[in-house]
N, C-alpha and C positions, 0 to 999 in steps of 0.2 A: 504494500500500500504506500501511496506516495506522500509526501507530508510537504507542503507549500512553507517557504518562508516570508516572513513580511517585516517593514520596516516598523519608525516608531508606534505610537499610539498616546494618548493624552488622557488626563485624571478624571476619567470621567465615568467609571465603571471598572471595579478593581476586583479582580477573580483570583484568590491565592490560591497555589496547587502545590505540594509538595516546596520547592525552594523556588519555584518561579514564581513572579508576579505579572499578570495579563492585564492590559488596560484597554480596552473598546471604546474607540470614537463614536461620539450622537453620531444620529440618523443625518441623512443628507434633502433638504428640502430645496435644492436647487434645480437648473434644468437636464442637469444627467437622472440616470436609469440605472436600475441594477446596480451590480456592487461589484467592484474588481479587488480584493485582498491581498492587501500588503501585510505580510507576516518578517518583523522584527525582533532579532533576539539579542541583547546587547548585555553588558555585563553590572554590574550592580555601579559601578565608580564612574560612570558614563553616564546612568540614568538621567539626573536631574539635568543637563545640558541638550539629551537629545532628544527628550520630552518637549521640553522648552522651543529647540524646533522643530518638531513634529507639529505640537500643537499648533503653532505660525503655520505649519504649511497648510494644515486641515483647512484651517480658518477661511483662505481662499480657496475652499470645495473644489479642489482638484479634478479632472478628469482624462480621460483616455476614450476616444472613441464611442463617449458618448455613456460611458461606464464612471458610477461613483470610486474614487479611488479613498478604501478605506484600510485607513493606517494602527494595525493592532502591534503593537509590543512586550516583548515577555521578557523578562529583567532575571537574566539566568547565569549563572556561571558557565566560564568559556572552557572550560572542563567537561561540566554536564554536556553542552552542545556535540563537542566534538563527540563523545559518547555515543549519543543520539545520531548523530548522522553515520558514524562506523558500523550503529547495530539499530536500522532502520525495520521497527516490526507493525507486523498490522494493527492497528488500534494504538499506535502509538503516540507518542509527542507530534507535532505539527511540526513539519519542517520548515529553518526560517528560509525569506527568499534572500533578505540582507542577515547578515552576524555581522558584528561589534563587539570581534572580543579584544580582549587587554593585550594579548601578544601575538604575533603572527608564529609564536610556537607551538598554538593547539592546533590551527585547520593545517600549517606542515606536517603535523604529527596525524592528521586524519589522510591526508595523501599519502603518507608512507602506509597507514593500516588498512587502505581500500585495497590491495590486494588478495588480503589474505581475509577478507569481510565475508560473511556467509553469504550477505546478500545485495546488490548494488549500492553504490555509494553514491548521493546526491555529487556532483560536479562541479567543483570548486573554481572561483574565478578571485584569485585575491588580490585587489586592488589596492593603492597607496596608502597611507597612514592617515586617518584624520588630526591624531595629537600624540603624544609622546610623555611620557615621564619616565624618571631615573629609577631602579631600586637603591635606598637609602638603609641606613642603620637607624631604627629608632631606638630612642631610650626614654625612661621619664625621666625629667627633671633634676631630682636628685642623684639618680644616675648618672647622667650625662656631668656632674659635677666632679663624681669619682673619674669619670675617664678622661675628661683633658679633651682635648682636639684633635687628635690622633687614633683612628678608630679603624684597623680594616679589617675583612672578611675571616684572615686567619685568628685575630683576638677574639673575634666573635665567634668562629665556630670551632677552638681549640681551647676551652675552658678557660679563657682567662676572664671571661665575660659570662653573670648569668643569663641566658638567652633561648629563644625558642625561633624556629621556623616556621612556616604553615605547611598544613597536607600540601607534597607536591604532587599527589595526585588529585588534586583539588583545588588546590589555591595555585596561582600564577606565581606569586611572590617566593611560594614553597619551591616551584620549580627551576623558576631562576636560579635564586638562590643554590640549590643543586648545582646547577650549570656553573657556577662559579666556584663553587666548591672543588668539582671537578677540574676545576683549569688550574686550580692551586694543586691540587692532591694526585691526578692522575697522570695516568703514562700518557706519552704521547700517542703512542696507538691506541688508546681508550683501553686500554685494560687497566683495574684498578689497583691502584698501589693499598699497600695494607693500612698506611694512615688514611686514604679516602674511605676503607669500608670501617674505618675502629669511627671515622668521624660521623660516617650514616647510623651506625650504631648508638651511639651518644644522642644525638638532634633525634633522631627518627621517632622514638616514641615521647619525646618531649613534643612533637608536631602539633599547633592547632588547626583544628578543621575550618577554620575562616581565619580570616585577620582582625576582623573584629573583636574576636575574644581576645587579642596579644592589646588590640586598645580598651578593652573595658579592662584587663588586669591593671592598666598602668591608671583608669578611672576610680576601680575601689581603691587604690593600695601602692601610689606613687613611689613609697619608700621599697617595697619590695617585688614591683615588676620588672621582669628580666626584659633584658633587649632583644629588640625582632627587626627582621628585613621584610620591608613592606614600599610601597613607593611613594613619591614624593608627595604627589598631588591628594595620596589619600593622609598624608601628614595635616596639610594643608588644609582638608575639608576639614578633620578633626580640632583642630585646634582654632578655628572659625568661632566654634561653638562650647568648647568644653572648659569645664573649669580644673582639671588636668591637664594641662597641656604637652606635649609631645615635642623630645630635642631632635633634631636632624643630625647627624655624622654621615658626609659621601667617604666611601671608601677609600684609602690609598692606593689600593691596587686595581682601581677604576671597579667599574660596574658594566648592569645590562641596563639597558631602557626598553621599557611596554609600549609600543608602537602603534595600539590600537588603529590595525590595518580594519578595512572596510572590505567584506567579503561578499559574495554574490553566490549565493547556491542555488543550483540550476537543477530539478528534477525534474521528471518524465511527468508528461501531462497537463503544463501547466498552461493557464487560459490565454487567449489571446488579450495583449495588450499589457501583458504583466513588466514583458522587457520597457516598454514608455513608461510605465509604473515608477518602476524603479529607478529608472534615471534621472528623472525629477525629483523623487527621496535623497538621492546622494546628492543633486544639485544643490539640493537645502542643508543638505550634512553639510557641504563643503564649502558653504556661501561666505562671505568675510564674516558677515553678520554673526554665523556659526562658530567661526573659529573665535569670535572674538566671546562669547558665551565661556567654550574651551579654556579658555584664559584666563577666566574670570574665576571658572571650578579650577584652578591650581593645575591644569594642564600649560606643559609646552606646546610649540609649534612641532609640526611631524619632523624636521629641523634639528630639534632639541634647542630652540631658542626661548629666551622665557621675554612675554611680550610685556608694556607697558604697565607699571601700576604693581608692577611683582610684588605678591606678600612677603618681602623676607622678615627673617627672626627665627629665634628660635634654631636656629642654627642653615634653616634654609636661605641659600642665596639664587641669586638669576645667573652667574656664571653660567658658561659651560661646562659640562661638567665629563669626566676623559671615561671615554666607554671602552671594554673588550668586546671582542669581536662575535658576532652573535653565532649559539649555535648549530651546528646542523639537524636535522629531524633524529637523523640517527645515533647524534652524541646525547640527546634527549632521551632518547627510546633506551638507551643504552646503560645510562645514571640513574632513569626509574625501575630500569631490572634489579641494577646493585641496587639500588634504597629496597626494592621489595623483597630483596632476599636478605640486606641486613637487617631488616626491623622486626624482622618472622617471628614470633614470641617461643623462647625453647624450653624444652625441657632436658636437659641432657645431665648425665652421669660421667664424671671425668673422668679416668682409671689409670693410672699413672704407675709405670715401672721403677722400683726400689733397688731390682738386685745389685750385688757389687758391682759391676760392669758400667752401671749407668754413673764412677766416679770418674769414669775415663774422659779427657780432655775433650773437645769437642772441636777443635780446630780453631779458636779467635780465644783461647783463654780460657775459657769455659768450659767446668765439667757438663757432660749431657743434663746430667742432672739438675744443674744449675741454669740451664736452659729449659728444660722441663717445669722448674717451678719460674723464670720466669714468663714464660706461657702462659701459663695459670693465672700469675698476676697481672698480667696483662686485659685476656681476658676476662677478668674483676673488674677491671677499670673499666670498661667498656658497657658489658653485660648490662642491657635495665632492670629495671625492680620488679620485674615482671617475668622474669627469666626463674623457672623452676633449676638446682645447680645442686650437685651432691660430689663428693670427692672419695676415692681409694686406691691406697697404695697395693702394690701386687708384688711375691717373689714367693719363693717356695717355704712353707711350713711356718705360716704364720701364726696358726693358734691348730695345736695339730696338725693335722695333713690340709688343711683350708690353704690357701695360695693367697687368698686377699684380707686386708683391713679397713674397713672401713672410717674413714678420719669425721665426714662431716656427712649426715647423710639426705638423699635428694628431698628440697622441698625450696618453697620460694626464698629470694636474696632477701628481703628485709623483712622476711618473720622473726621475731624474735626470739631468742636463743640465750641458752644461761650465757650470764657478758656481754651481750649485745646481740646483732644479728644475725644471719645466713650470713650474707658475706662477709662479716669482721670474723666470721669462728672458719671460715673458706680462707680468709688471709694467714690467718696465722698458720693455719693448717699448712700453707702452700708455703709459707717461708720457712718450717719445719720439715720442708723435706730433706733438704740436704744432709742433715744428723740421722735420718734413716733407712739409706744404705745398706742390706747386708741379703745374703743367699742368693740363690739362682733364679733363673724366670721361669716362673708358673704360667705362660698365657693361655691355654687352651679352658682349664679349667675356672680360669677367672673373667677370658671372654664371655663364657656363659653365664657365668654365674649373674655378670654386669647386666648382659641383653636381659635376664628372664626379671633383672629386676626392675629393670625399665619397664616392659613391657605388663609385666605384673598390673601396674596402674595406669595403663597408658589415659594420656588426655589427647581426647582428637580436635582441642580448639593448639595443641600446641604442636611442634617438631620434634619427636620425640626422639633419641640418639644417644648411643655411646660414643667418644672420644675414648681411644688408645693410646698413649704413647710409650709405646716401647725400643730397647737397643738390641735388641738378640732376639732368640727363638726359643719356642718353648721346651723346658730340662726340668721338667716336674714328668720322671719315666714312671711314676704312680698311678695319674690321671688318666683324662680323657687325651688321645691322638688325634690328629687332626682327621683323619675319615670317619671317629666315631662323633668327634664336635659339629664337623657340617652338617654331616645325616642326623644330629640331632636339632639343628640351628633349621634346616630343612622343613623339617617334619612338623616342628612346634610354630613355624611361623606362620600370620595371619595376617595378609593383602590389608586387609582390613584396620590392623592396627600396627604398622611397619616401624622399625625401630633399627635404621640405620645403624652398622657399626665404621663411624668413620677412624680407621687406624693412620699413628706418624709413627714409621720406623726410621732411627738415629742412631747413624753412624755404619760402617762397611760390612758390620758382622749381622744386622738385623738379616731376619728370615723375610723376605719382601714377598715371594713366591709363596707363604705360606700367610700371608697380611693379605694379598689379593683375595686366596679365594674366601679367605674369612669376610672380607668387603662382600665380596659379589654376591656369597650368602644371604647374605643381608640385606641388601640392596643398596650398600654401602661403598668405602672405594679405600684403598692404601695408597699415604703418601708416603715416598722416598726422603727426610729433611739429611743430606750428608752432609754441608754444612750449617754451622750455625743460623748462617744468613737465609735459612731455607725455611724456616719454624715459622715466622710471619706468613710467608707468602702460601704455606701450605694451609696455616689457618684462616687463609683470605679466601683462598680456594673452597676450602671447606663449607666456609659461611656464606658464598655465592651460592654455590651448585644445593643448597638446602631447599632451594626453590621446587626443584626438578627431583629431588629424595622421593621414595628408591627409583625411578625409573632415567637417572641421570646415563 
């Protein structure tokens, strides 16, 4: 079914659905007939402007061959849109004929996913920018006192700043922001270095789902709202009216600007006289009278010039202000896979090799060992509070013929626990490994013993998983053998409720040939770390490909 899109509309009939808002222009009592439907879908930071000329245009009862031209508007996020137009179903949303969204990175990112769409994709025609704004660091007030004049992207999203993002799969600001994130953190080929996925980690589920809520926190609670990246003009609108006001910081290491390109979507069937419709809508979008509206709501020129009369304060100025180079669809497409795989909420069991072996060097100074509990601590630091985490050391005859000890055991990071929480009693635990050192490797019998206890309770809102690291092969000749561990790993598993075992073997002597097929069991994978420098990128690897668990 096809869905028609249309341009603005005027306050005169307000239909709220879900997160959009629809406005239907009066009846037409001039000498046109019938009705030609302009359907407008524009983003929430636009509305008040292009209402404003819509309305103007209505006023002189427009027409096309003789047909009323009625201009309806639905004030949507340019997220939802693109959504909407990639999974086009019967009964669905109305397609607009014009979009207004905030950045020409969502309808790019609808051309890149109309290939692989179930079902046709409306035909995108994306025309020039009607206005422009920067993304900006906000803070509140008091904030902004703490930090001085000097504020960039890496202060803000490497702890040295409290601070929050928005969904970037939802907010614009969230997504940029990514987009920059990546320019600082990633490889040149776009594959992610281990500080971009520890940073998607950290921000990810701090993420607000609008931007709105990062300004109503700094409206209750001045003194302890964390800093957000949001844009310029919505600084602007805010501080117009609030008695909170909001500071401005542009970045040192430049920024992106929201471009608010003017789109045209073209679907099958639509009535005659729709293309003259529309052309006369953008003429009114685009008319001086327009832009000078634009201007007035805290937008730049599509330019990035700030015209006459500029608001400044507050730390906003009219400069120019020095932009990085915009993304491609696919450096987008490519940062929301990393964010979605590192925000995944886990559950995992850590299982950590003790025997003597693991005091041997490790190549940069460092025993294995000491690499193994930095691992650990690492990801501590990272891990949110939301992350179920349990910890055990593994070698032979640790209580009897048992092979494992159990240090802290699986449940959430900040439950509290005698002395504090999950992860204060997972810290210490993990900085106490080195003092315990001693016997041979048990693995076969302590792989299982880890998976059944995972799976024991599995939760299917989480990723549920064992982590391995071990340095050798299993020399517990009491237990299970590795054909009688798989056919048991086999037998007992359930599609249903899959429980990953992702193994690191360290250093030349590990069994890697026998870590495989314990992965593949499972639907899990062995990584090789020989050296040191290899234990990040193994655990980056890891926390990507979680997306695709077990069927990677």
């Amino acid at each position: 079914m096809k869905r028609v899109a249309l341009p603005v509309g005027v306050l005169l009939g307000v239909v709220a659905a879900a997160a959009t808002t629809v406005v239907a222009l009066r009846g037409w009592g001039g000498t046109c007939s019938g009705e030609l439907p302009v359907n407008l879908a524009v983003t929430a930071n636009l509305e008040r402007p292009v209402r404003a000329v819509v309305e103007e245009f209505q006023a002189d009862k427009p027409a096309v061959d003789g047909q009323c031209v009625r201009v309806r508007v639905a004030v949507k996020a340019a997220s939802a849109v693109a959504t909407d137009l990639v999974n086009v179903l019967p009964g669905g949303t109305r397609t607009p004929s014009i979009w207004l969204p905030d950045s020409g990175l969502w309808p790019a990112r609808v051309l890149q996913q109309a290939g692989s769409a179930s079902g046709p994709v409306p035909e995108l025609d994306i025309r020039g920018s009607l206005a422009s704004s920067p993304l900006v660091i906000a803070t509140s007030m008091p904030l902004a006192e703490k930090l001085g004049d000097v504020t960039g992207w890496r202060k803000l999203i490497q702890g040295g700043v409290p601070s929050v993002i928005g969904d970037p799969t939802s907010a614009t600001e969230g997504l940029a922001t990514l987009m920059l994130i990546r320019s600082l953190l990633g490889n040149n080929d776009g594959t992610p270095r281990p500080e971009l996925v520890e940073t998607l980690m950290k921000v990810g589920h701090n993420a607000v789902p609008a931007m709105r809520d990062a300004f109503t926190k700094v409206e209750q609670d001045p003194l302890t709202a964390p800093a957000f990246s949001t844009t310029e003009q919505s600084v602007i609108a805010h501080n117009s009216g609030a008695a909170n006001r909001v500071s401005v910081r542009y970045a040192e290491e430049g920024t992106l600007s929201m471009d608010h390109p003017l789109v045209r979507v073209r679907s099958r069937g639509e009535p005659a006289g729709l293309d003259r419709a529309l052309d006369l809508v953008e003429e009114a979008l685009r008319a001086p009278a327009s832009a000078k509206r634009l201007g007035e709501a805290g937008f730049r020129d599509p330019h990035g010039a700030a015209g006459t009369g500029w608001p400044e304060g507050n730390g906003v100025r009219g400069a120019a202000v020095r932009l990085v180079p915009t993304p491609t669809p696919d450096q987008a497409a490519e940062v929301l896979r990393t964010f979605s795989a590192a925000t995944l909420d886990a559950r995992m069991l850590a299982v950590i090799d003790v025997s003597g072996s693991m005091q041997a060097k490790a190549g940069n100074g460092q025993t294995r060992m000491e690499l193994a509990r930095d691992a650990a601590l690492t990801a501590l630091g990272v891990l949110p509070d939301s992350t179920q985490l349990g910890l055990w050391i593994f070698s032979t005859n640790h209580s009897g013929s048992q092979d494992w000890t159990q240090l802290v055991g699986l449940g959430p990071l900040m439950e509290r626990m005698s002395g504090g929480t999950r992860r204060d009693a997972l810290k210490t635990a993990a900085t106490s490994l080195t003092g315990r050192t001693r016997g041979a490797t048990g693995l076969y019998d302590t792989a299982l013993a880890a998976w059944r206890t995972v799976r024991a309770d599995h939760d299917p809102t989480k990723v549920n998983s064992v982590v391995l690291i071990t340095d050798g092969r299993n020399e517990d000749q009491q237990g299970l053998d590795l054909s009688g561990l798989l056919q048991t790993l086999r037998a007992e598993a359930n599609p249903a409720q899959p429980v990953p075992i992702i193994l690191i073997g360290l250093g030349p002597e590990v069994d890697m040939e026998a870590l495989q097929q314990i992965g593949t069991a499972t639907g899990g994978k062995a990584y090789a770390a020989r050296e040191a420098g290899d234990v990040r990128g193994v655990l980056v690897d890891a926390v990507i490909q979680r997306r695709c668990r077990p069927n990677c």
